[in-house]
C-alpha positions in Angstrom: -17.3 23.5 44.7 -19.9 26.0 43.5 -19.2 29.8 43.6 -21.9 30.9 45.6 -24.4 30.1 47.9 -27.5 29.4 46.0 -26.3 27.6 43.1 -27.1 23.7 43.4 -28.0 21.5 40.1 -30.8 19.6 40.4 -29.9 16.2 40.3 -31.5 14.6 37.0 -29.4 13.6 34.1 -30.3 16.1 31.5 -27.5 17.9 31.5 -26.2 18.8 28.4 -23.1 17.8 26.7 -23.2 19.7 23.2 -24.1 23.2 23.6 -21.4 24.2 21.2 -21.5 22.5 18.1 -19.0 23.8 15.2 -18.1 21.2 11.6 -14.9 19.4 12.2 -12.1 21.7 12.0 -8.5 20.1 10.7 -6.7 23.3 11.5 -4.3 25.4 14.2 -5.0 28.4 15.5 -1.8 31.0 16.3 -0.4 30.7 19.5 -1.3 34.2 20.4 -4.5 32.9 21.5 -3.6 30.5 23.5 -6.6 27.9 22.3 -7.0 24.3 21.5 -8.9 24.9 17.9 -7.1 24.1 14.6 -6.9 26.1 12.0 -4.7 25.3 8.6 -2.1 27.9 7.3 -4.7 29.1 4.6 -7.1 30.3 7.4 -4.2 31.9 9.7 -2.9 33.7 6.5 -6.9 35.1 5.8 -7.4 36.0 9.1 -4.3 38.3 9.2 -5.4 40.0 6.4 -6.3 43.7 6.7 -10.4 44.3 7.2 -12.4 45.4 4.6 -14.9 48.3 6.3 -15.5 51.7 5.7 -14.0 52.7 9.3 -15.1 56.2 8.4 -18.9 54.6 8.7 -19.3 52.3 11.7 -22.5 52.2 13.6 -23.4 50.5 16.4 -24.4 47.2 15.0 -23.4 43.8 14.8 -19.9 42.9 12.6 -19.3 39.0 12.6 -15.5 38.7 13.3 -13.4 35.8 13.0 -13.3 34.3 16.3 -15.1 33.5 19.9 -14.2 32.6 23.3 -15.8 29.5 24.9 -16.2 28.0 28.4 -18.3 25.6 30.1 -18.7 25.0 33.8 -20.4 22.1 35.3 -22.3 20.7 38.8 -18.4 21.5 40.2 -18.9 25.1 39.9 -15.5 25.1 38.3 -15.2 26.6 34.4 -13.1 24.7 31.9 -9.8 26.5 30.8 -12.0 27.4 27.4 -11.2 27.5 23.6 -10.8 30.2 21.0 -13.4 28.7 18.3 -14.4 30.1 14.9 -17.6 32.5 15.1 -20.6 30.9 14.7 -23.7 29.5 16.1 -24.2 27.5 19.3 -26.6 24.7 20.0 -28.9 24.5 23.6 -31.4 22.4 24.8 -34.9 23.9 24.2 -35.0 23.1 28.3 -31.7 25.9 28.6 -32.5 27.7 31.9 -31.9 31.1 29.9 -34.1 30.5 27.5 -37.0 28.9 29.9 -36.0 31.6 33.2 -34.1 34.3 31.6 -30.6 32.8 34.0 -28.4 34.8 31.8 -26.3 38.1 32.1 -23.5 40.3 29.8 -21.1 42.3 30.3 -19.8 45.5 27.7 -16.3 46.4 27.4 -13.9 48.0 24.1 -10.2 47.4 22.9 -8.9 50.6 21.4 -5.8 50.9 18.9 -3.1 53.1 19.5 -1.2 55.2 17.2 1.3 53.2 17.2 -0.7 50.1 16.1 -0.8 48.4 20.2 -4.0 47.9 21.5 -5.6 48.6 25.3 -8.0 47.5 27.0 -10.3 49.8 29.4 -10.5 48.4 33.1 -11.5 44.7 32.3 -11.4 43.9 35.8 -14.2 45.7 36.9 -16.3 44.0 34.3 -14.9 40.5 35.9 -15.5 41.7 38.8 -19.2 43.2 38.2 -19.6 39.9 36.4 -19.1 38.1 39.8 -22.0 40.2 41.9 -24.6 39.8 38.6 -24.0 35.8 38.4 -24.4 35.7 42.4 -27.7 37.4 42.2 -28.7 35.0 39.5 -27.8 32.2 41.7 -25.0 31.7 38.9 -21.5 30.5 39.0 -18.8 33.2 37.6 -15.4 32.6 35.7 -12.6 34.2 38.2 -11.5 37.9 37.6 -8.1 36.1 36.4 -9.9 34.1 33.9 -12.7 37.0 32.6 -9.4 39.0 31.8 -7.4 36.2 29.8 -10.5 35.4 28.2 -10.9 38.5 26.9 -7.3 38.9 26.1 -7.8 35.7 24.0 -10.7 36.7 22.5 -9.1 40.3 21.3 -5.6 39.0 20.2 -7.8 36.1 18.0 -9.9 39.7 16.3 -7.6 42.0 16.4 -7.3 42.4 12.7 -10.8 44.4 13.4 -9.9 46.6 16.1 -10.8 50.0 14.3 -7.9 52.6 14.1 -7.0 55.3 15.9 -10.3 57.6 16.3 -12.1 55.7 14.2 -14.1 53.4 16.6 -13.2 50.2 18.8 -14.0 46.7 19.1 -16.6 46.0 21.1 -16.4 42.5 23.3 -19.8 41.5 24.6 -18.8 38.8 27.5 -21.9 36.8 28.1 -23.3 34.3 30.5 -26.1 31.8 30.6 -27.4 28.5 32.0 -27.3 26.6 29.5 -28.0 23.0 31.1 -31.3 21.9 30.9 -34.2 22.2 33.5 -37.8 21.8 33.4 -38.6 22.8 36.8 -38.1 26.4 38.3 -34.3 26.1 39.3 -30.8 27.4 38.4 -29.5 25.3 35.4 -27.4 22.4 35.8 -24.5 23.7 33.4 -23.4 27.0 32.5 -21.7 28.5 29.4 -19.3 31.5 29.3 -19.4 33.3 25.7 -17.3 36.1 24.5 -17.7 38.0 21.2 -16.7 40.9 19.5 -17.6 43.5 16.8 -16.2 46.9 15.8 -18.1 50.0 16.5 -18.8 53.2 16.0 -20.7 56.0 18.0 -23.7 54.1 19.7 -26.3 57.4 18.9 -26.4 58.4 15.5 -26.5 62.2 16.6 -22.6 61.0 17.7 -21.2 63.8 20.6 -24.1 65.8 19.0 -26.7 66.1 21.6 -29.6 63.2 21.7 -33.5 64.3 23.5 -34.7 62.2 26.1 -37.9 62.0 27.2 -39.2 61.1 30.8 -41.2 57.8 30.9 -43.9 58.2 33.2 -46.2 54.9 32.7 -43.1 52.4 33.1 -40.3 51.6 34.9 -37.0 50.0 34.4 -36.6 48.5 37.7 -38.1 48.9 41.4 -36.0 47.8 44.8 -35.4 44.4 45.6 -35.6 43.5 42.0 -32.3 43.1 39.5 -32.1 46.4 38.0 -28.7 46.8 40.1 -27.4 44.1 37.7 -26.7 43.7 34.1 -29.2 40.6 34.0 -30.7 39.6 30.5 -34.4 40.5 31.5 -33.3 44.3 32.1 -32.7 45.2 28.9 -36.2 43.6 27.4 -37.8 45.5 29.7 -37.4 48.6 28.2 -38.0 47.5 24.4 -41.4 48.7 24.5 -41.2 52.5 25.9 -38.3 52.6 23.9 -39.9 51.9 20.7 -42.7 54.4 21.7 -40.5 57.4 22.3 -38.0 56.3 19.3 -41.7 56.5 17.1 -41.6 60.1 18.3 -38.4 61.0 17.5 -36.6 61.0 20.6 -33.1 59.5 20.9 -34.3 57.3 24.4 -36.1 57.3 27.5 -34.6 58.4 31.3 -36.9 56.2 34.0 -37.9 57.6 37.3 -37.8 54.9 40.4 -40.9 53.0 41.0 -41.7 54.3 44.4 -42.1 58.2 44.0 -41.8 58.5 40.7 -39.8 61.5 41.2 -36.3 60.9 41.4 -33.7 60.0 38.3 -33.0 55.9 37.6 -31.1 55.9 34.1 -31.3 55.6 30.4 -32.3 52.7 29.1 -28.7 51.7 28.8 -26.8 54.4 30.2 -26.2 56.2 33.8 -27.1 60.3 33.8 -25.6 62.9 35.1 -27.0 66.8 35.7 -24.7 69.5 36.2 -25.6 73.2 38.1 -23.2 75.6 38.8 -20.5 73.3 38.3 -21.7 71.0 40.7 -22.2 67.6 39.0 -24.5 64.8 40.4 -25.9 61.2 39.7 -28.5 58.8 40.6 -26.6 57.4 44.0 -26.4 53.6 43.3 -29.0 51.4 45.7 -29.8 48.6 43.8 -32.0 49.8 41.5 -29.3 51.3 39.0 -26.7 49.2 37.3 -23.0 50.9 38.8 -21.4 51.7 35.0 -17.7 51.4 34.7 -17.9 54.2 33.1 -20.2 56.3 35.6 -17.2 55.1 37.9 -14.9 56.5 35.8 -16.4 59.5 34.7 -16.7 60.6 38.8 -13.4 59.7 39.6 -11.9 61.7 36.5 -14.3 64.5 37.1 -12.6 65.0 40.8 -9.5 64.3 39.9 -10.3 67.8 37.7 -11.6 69.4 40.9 -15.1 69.0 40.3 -17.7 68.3 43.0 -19.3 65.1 42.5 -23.0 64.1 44.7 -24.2 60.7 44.1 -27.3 61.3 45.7 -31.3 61.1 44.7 -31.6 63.7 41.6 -35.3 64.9 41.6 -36.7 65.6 38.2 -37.4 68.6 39.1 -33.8 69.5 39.8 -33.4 67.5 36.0 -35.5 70.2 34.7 -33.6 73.5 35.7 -30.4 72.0 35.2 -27.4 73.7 33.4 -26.3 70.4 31.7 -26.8 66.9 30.9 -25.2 63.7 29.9 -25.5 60.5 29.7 -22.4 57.9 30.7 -22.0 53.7 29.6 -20.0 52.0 27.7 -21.2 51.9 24.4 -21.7 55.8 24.1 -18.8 56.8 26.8 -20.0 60.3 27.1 -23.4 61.1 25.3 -24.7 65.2 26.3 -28.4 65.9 26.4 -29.4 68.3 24.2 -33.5 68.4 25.4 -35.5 66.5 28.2 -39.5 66.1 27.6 -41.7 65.6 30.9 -45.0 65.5 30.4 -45.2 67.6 27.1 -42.6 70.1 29.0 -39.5 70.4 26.6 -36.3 72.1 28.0 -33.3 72.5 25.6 -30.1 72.7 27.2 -26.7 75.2 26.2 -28.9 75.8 23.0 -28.8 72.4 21.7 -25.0 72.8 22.0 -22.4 69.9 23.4 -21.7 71.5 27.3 -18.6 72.4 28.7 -18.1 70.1 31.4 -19.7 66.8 29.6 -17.3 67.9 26.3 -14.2 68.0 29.0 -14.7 65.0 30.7 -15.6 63.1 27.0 -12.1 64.4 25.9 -10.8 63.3 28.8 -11.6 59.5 29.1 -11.5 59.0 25.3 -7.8 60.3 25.2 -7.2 57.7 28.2 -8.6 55.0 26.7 -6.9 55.4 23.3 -3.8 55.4 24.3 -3.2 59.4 23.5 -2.3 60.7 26.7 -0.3 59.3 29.8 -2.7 57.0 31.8 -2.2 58.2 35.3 -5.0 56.2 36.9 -3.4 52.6 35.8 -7.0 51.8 34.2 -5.6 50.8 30.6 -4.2 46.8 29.7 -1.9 46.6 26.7 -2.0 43.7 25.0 1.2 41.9 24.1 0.7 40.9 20.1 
């Protein structure tokens, strides 16, 4: 049966049967990843090997690793168990509904290694579980939160050679889900294919916890109500390509969007949530549909009170933006990133003399430490993987 209420294939028979396509492979994979590929002793042994990269150095770009994740999921609604395949391209119809319609959405999550050479994931379940609510929008059907998690389990154990070290980075694993069955007509896709991949990272900013300057878009907007900006659909992120460009021409680090109605109150970053702190009160954009709900805005608030700090999720005027005592930015990819200057039209305001704040330095030390293993994880949000 199909996992939600609007996804029906249309019934023609172009359906495709290849979208992954990979040379014939004559070898066995380990058994920690519990796949069906084979992969000969020779490849096992390279694959162990230690990784070549100047940890010291990573950015926030694109390493090919050794291994993906694949699924497939029919008319049925149902996703196959999925394979553990060598990384490479894929093959879809030039009729894929994400490439025709845009039916496609990604998650963002990170492994982190220990001191003592384990490795933890960071909350993977609310990923699944944010997966679930995007591909139901999309009129999309969703792998389980049971199988997002041992897929990405699979797909880390397979990498984990590349998991940086300690402090030096993490891997990033980009889960990602499209239509990839052929249509022709406006309609969800026939079959869909569930993708995960991974790279190690480094800080997503240059300027790393150095303070980045934002400026205030005031022609476009991200996302307006009854629209998809509350999920982490493909078409979001295009979207914001161009004023991004623009203000990265200037020399500012990215762009914080004001809603579509008043063009008044806070939205986000291009990819990240905000936060503004006064007198030790610290608020956020509240989430109604128009703002994707970060795990790590989640988990930011919920360490933030567990500190003793007020949180308000609440509508943030510019205004209040502007007169703030702090800023920062929250998501995934940058975990904590504080706002050094805001720009609104031609206005600059610098913030704790271009300095890192207090509270956004404290509550960066704070999650990182959790999610690398270096302190006691008291809110049971870290997975250790069994190598």
């Amino acid at each position: 049966m199909a996992q939600n209420g609007c996804y029906a294939a249309p019934t023609n028979n172009q359906i495709q049967n290849h979208i992954y396509s990979m040379p014939s492979l004559s070898y066995k994979v380990p058994s920690v990843t519990e796949c069906h590929a084979s992969l000969s002793t020779n490849y096992i042994r390279e694959t162990s090997q230690a990784v070549d990269l100047d940890w010291e150095n990573l950015g926030f770009g694109l390493v090919e690793t050794d291994f993906m994740y694949v699924a497939k999921c029919g008319p049925d609604g149902n996703f196959s168990k999925g394979e553990v395949l060598p990384f490479g391209p894929i093959a879809v119809s030039p009729s894929a509904g994400v490439l025709n319609y845009g039916q496609g959405l990604f998650e963002g999550l990170k492994a982190y290694r220990k001191t003592d050479g384990s490795i933890l994931l960071f909350r993977p379940e609310e990923n699944a579980t944010r997966m679930i609510t995007g591909a139901d929008r999309m009129c999309m059907p969703a792998p389980t939160v049971e199988q997002f998690v041992d897929a990405v389990k699979q797909t880390v154990l397979a990498n984990k050679r590349w998991v940086p070290p300690t402090s030096k980075g993490s891997l990033y694993i980009r889960p990602l889900l499209m239509g990839s069955g052929a249509v022709l007509g406006l309609a969800p896709a026939p079959e869909y294919t569930f993708i995960i991949f991974v790279s190690p990272v480094g800080n997503y900013f240059k300027e790393g916890l150095s303070p980045i300057n934002l400026i205030v878009e005031d022609k476009f907007h991200r996302a307006s109500p009854g629209g998809t900006g509350g999920v982490k659909t493909i078409g979001n992120y295009a979207l914001v390509l161009k004023a991004q460009k623009i203000a990265k021409g200037k020399g500012y680090s990215d762009v914080l969007y004001l809603d579509a109605v008043h063009d008044k109150y806070l939205e986000e970053v291009s990819s990240c949530n905000i936060f503004v702190v006064k007198d030790n009160v610290i608020s956020t954009p509240a989430i109604k549909g128009t703002i994707l709900p970060g795990i790590t805005r989640k988990s930011i608030i919920e360490v933030a009170q567990s500190k003793g700090f007020k949180v308000e999720e609440r509508l943030v005027s510019v205004d209040e933006l502007l007169n703030a005592d702090e800023v920062f930015c929250t998501g995934t990819a940058v975990v904590v990133s504080p706002v050094g200057s805001i720009t609104y039209l031609g206005k600059r305001v610098e913030y704790g003399n271009q300095g890192v704040g207090v509270i956004s330095q404290q509550l960066y030390k704070s999650l990182t430490s959790l999610q690398m293993g270096l302190v006691e994880d008291c809110m049971g949000w870290t997975v250790q993987l069994n190598q």
